[in-house]
Structure formats: structure tokens, C-alpha cells
TORKOL-4160 file (C-alpha; in steps of 0.2 Angstrom, whole numbers, padded with zeros to 4 digits, m for minus):
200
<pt num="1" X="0373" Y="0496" Z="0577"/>
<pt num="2" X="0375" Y="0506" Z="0593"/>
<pt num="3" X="0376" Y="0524" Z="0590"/>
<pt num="4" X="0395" Y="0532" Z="0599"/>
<pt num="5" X="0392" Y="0546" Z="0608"/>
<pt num="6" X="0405" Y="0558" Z="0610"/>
<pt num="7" X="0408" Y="0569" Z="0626"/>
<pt num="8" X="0415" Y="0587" Z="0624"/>
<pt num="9" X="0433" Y="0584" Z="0634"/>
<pt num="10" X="0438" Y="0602" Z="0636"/>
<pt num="11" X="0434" Y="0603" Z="0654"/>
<pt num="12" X="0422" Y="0597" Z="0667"/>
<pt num="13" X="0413" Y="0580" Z="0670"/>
<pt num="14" X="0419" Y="0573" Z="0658"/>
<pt num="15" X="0425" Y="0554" Z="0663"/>
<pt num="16" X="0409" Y="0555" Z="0674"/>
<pt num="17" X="0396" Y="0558" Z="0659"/>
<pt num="18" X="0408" Y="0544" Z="0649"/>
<pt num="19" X="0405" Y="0532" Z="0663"/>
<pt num="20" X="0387" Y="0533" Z="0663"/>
<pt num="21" X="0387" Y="0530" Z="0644"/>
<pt num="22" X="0397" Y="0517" Z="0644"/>
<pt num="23" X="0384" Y="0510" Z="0658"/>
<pt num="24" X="0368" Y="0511" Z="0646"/>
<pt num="25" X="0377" Y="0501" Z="0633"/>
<pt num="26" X="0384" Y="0514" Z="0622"/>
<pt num="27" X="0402" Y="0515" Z="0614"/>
<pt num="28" X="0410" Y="0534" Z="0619"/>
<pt num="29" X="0424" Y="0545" Z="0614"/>
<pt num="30" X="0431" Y="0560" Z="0622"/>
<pt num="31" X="0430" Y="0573" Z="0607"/>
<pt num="32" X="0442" Y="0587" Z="0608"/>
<pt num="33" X="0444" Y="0589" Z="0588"/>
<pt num="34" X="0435" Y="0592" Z="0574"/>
<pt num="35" X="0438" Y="0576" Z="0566"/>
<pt num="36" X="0433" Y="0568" Z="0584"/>
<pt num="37" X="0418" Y="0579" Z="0581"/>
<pt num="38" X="0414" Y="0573" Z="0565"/>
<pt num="39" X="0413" Y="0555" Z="0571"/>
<pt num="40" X="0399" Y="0554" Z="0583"/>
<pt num="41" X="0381" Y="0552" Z="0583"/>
<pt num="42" X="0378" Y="0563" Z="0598"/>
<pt num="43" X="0387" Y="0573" Z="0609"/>
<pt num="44" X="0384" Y="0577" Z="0627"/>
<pt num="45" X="0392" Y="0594" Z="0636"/>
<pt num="46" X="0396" Y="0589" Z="0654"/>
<pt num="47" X="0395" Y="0600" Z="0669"/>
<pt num="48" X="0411" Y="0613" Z="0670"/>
<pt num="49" X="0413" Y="0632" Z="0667"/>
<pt num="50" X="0403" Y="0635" Z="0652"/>
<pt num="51" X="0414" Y="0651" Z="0652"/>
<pt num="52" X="0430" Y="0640" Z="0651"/>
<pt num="53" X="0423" Y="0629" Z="0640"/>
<pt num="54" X="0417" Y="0641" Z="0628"/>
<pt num="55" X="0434" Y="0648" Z="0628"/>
<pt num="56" X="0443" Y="0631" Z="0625"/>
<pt num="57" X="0432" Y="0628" Z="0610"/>
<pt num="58" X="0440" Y="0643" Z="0602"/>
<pt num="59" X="0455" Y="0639" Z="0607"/>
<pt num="60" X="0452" Y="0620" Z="0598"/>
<pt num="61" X="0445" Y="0628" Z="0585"/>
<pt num="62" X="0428" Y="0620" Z="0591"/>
<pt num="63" X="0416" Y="0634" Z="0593"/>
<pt num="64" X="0410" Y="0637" Z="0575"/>
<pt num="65" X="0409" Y="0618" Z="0569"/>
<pt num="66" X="0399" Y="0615" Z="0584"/>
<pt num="67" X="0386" Y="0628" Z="0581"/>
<pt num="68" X="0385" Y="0620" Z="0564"/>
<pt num="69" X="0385" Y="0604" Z="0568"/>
<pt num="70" X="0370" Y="0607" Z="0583"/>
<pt num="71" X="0362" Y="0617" Z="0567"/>
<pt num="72" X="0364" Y="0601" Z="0556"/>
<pt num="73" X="0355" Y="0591" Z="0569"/>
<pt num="74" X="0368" Y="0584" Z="0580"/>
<pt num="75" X="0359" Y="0577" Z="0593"/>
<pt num="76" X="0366" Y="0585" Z="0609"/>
<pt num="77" X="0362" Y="0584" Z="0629"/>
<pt num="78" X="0370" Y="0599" Z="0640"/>
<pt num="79" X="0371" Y="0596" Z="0659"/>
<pt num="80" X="0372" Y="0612" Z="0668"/>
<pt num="81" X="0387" Y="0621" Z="0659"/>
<pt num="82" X="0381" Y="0611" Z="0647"/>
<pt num="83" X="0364" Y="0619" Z="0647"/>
<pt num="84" X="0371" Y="0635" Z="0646"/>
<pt num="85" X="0382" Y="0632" Z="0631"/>
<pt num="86" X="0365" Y="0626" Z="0621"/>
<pt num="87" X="0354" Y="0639" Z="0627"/>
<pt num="88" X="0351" Y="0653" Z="0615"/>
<pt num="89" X="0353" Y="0667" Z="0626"/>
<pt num="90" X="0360" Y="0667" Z="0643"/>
<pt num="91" X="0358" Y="0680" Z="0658"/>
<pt num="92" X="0370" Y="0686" Z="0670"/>
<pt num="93" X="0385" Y="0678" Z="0658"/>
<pt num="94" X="0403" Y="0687" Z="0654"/>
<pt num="95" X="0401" Y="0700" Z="0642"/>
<pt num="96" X="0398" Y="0694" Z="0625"/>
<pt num="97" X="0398" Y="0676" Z="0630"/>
<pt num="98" X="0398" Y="0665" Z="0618"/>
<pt num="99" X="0386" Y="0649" Z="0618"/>
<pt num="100" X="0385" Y="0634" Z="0604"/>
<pt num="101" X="0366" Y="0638" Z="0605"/>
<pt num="102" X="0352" Y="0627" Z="0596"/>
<pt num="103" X="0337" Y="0628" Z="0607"/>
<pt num="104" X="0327" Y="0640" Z="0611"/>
<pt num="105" X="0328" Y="0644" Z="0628"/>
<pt num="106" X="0334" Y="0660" Z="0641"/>
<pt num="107" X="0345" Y="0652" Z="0654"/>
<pt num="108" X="0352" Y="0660" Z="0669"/>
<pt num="109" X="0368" Y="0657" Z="0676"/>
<pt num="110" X="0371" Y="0652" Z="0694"/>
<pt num="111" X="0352" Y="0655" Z="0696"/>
<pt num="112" X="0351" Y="0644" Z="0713"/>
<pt num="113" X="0365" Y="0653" Z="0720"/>
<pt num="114" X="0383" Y="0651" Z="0724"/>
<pt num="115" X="0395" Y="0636" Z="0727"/>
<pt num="116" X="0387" Y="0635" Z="0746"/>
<pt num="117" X="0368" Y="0635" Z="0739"/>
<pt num="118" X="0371" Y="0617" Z="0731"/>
<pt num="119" X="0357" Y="0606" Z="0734"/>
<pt num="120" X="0348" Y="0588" Z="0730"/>
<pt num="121" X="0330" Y="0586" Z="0726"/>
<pt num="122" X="0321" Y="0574" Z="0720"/>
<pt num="123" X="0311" Y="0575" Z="0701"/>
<pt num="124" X="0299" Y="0569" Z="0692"/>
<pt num="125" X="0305" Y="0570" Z="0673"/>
<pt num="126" X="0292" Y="0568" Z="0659"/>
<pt num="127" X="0296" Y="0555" Z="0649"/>
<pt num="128" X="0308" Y="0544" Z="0662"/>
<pt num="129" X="0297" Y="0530" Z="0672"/>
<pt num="130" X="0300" Y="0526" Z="0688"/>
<pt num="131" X="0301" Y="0535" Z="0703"/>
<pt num="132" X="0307" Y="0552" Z="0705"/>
<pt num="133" X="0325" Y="0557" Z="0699"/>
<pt num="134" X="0338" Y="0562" Z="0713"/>
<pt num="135" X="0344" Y="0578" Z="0706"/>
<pt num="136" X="0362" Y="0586" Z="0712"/>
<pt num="137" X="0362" Y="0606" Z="0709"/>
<pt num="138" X="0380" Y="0614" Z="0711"/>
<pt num="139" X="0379" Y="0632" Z="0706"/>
<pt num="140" X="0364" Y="0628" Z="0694"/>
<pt num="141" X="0358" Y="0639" Z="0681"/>
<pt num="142" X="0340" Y="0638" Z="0677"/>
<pt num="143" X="0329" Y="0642" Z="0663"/>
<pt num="144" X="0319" Y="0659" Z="0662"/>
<pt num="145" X="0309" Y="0657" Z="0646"/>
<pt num="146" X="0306" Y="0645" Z="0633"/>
<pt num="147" X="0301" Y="0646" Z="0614"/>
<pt num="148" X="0286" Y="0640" Z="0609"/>
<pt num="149" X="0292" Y="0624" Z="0602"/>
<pt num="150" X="0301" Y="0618" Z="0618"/>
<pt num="151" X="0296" Y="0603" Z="0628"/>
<pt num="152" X="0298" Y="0605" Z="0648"/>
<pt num="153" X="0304" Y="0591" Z="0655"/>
<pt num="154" X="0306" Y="0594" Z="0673"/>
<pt num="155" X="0302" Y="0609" Z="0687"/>
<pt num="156" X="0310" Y="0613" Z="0704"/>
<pt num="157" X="0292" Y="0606" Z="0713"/>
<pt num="158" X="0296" Y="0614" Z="0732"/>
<pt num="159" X="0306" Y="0629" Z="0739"/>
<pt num="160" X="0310" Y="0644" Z="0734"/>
<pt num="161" X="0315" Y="0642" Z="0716"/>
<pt num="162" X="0297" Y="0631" Z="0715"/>
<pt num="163" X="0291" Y="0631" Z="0696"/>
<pt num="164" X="0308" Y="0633" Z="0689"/>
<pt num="165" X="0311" Y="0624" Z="0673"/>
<pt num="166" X="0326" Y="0613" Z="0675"/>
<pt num="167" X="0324" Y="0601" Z="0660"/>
<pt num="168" X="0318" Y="0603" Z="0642"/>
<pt num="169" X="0321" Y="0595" Z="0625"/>
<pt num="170" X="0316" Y="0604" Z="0608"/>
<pt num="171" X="0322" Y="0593" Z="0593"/>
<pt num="172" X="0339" Y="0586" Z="0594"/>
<pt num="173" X="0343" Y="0596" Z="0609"/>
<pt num="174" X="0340" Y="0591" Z="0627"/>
<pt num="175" X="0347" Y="0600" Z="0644"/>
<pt num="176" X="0346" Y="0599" Z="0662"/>
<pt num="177" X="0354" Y="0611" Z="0676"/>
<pt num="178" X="0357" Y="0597" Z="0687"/>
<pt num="179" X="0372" Y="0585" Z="0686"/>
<pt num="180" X="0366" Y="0567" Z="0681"/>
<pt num="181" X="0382" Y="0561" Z="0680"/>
<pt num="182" X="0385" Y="0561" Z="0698"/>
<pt num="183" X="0372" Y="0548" Z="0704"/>
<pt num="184" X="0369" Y="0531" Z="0698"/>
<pt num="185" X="0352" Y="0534" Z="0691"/>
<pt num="186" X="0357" Y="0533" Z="0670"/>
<pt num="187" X="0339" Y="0535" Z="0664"/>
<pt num="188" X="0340" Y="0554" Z="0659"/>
<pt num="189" X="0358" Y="0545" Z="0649"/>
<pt num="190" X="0346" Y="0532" Z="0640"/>
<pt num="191" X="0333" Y="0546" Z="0636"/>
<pt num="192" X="0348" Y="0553" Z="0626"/>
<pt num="193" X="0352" Y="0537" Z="0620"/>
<pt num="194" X="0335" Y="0536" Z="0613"/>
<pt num="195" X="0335" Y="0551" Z="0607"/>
<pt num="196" X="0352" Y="0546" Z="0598"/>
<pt num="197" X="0344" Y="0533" Z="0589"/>
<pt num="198" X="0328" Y="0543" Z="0584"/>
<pt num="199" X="0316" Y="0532" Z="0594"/>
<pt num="200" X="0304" Y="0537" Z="0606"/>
């Protein structure tokens, strides 16, 4: 049976991340509620204002059966915001800013700069075949350090930021800084699917 994924609908990419889904063969639902929550198999949290987001999941009532649910292993894939909101710690954040956490990462918020430092790059992504990944960074946060049992997926490979972790996995958690859901390249989508579906 083919897993449903859900995408966190509180604000961001949200009907982008569904579209790509939904393009990999996967059944979606926008999850909103706890009882939306509770019906998935996976989760992805789309691109945004992780500080808005984080706030809405309070307000939703979200924020703790989130953290539990990551805990329980919830297979979850955070896009930029996304990254940020699953990241243990974060960096230059609001005070006190809450995250869902579950891996064990130090991410930095806006790291590549502001709203005019947007770039595209190409990547190549352990675990994806093919050719490079075009990657679209848009006030991207990358990731300072990493525990010891996370997997780095991708690196910045030219320019300043060169050597800067922009991908990893560590059990059922996976992130990016970059936004995936912008192009038509759905291979970083069916890695999560495969994750999803606990095959390798």
C-alpha cells in the first residue's frame, strides 16, 4: 500500500512540497491537526518562516505532539524552515525559539544571507543518481555541526560558503537548506519516499 504523506500546512510551500508528492506517486494531505497528524506516515515541513511556523504549531496546538511524534519515529523531511524546525539547536534564532527538534544538528539561520543573497547551484547528493541537483537557496540556513550519528548528504562545493553542510539524514529525519519543491527534479521527494516505506 502506498504510504500518505502529510505536509505541515501552517505556512510556507506548502501546495508546492504537495505537488511534488503527489508527482512520485504518493497519496498527501495537508496536516493542520492533531488528528491530521496522527494519520500519516511521513511528514514533510516546507520552506516558510520556521519562526511563524513554530508559532502557528502552538497556536494549533501542534508543537508538543510533533516533538513526540518526531520522537516516536515519525519519518520527517524539513526543507529550509523546514530544517531549522528539526534541528536540535539553532543559531542566530528569536529568543527562546522553539524547534520540533529530532536530529542532531546545529543550524544557522539565514546563514547565506538576506532575501538578495538567493542563489542556484548545482549538487551532488549522496544517495540520489544521476546528475547533479539544481539547488534554489532563498535566505538559507545551513548547518554548523553535526552529531556523531548524522549522515551528510550534500556540501556547498564552490564559493564562499564552500564545505557547507546543506543536507543530512540521521534515522527517520532528513533536511535540506534548499527548496526542492521549486524545481522539477522530485528525486530528493522519492529519497523520502523511500525512507517512508523503510527501504534503502
Amino acid at each position: 500500500m502506498s504510504p500518505v504523506i502529510g505536509v505541515l500546512a501552517l505556512q510556507g510551500d506548502v501546495a508546492e512540497h504537495v505537488h511534488a508528492l503527489r508527482a512520485v506517486g504518493v497519496s498527501t494531505k495537508e496536516v493542520r491537526t492533531v488528528d491530521e497528524l496522527q494519520s500519516v506516515d511521513g511528514l514533510v515541513l516546507p520552506g516558510g518562516e520556521s519562526t511563524t511556523i513554530a508559532r502557528l504549531a502552538g497556536i494549533f496546538e501542534l508543537l508538543e505532539p510533533l516533538r513526540a511524534a518526531i520522537k516516536d519515529g515519525l519519518p520527517c523531511f524539513g526543507s529550509c524552515a523546514g530544517m531549522i524546525l528539526l534541528a536540535d539547536r539553532v543559531l542566530d534564532g528569536e529568543v527562546d525559539q522553539p524547534t520540533f527538534g529530532g536530529m542532531d544538528i546545529t543550524v544557522r539561520r539565514n546563514a547565506f544571507g538576506r532575501q538578495v543573497d538567493s542563489f542556484e547551484t548545482e549538487l551532488e547528493i549522496s544517495g540520489i543518481a544521476g546528475p547533479p541537483m539544481h539547488a534554489v537557496f532563498i535566505r538559507a540556513p545551513w548547518i554548523e555541526e553535526i552529531g556523531p550519528e548524522v549522515e551528510v548528504l550534500a556540501r556547498v562545493t564552490e564559493g564562499p560558503a564552500e564545505g557547507r553542510i546543506v543536507a543530512a539524514s540521521q534515522g527517520n529525519v532528513m533536511v535540506c537548506s534548499f527548496h526542492p519543491e521549486l524545481t522539477s527534479d522530485t528525486r530528493l521527494h522519492e529519497l523520502f519516499v523511500q525512507k517512508v516505506k523503510g527501504t534503502p
